[in-house]
Steps between C-alpha positions, in 0.01 A plus 500: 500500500151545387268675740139332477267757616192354747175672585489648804392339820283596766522555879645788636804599757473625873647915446674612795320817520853667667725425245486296103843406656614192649849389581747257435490240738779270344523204248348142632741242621499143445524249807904566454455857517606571143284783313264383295374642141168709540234392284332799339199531215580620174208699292492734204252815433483646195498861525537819256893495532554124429439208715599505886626248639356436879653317806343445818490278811329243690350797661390665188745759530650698171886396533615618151340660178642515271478528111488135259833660291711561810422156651861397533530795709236484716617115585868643609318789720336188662788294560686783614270632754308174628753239404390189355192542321218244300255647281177305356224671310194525675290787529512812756233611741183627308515834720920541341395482153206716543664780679782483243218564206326756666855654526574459116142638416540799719408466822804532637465459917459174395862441594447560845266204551777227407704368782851401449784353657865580406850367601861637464686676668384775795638771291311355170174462748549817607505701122218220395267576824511909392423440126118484542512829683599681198114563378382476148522713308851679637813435486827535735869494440742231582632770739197577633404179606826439678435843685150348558627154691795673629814399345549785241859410402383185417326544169740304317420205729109587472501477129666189519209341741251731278618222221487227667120519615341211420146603468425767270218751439362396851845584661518774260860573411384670151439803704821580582696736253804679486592819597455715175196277508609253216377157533858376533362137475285187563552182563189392275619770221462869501195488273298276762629772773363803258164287438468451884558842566265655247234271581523628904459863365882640488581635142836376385 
């Protein structure tokens, strides 16, 4: 599928001040009850790494980014974790795409300012929700972070969830590395994780 990239759009999104999280509150149903697909808009940013690939809601709310060669992938993350899913291109919230190039140029607490919504499973919520607390310009251990959310024998299980995030950079998986502080990998390829990391300050 061709993405078609539009301009962005103005207006903005209310921020709960508390949390940039909201949660799942459940597919629609049709007047026989039966789930019905979410409707989400699909828009592309071109960025130093390649172009990302950018999902949100009605709401305005980042549901996936992801990067324009791994779109297959980021469409099965979707269906997987919000069930049946339609995209059409349209462009994101102004204040999304300009946080997101303030991040790429260097201001990094950009980030911070984009509210996002994610689904899965409580376990996969759980790893997701602590991402963002890992601060630029560190890094932490698969171990670590289980130690951190309080299932340390679960790092196996972490790393799988770690994989399966659906929105990177902002949910930022790339800063978690193994123990003898390898990359170990990346779901958008280890040299966008080494790019990423070097560009928040962390010499790898």
């Amino acid at each position: 599928m061709k993405i078609m990239c539009g301009p962005p759009t103005g207006g903005g999104i209310r921020v709960d001040a508390s949390t940039r999280r909201v949660k799942n509150t459940g597919a629609c149903r049709d007047a026989q009850g039966m789930p019905m697909p979410e409707t989400f808009n699909l828009d592309c940013l071109p960025t130093p790494i390649g172009t990302a690939l950018l999902v949100t809601d009605a709401d305005g709310r980042l549901r996936a980014l992801d990067w324009e060669d791994y779109e297959p992938r980021m469409r099965q993350l979707l269906r997987l974790q919000c069930g049946a899913v339609k995209l059409h291109n349209a462009p994101a919230p102004r204040d999304l795409r300009t946080a997101l190039t303030g991040y790429f140029k260097g201001d990094l607490d950009r980030l911070g300012a984009i509210q996002w919504r994610v689904a899965g499973t409580p376990f996969q919520q759980k790893v997701w929700n602590a991402l963002p607390k890992i601060a630029a310009g560190t890094t932490l251990s698969y171990g670590a972070l289980a130690a951190m959310i309080g299932v340390p024998r679960a790092v196996r299980a972490l790393g799988h969830a770690n994989g399966s995030n659906p929105i990177s950079v902002v949910l930022p998986c790339h800063r978690l590395i193994g123990a003898d502080g390898s990359l170990v990998k990346y779901g958008g390829g280890i040299e966008r994780k080494r790019w990423l990391l070097r560009h928040e300050g962390v010499a790898v």
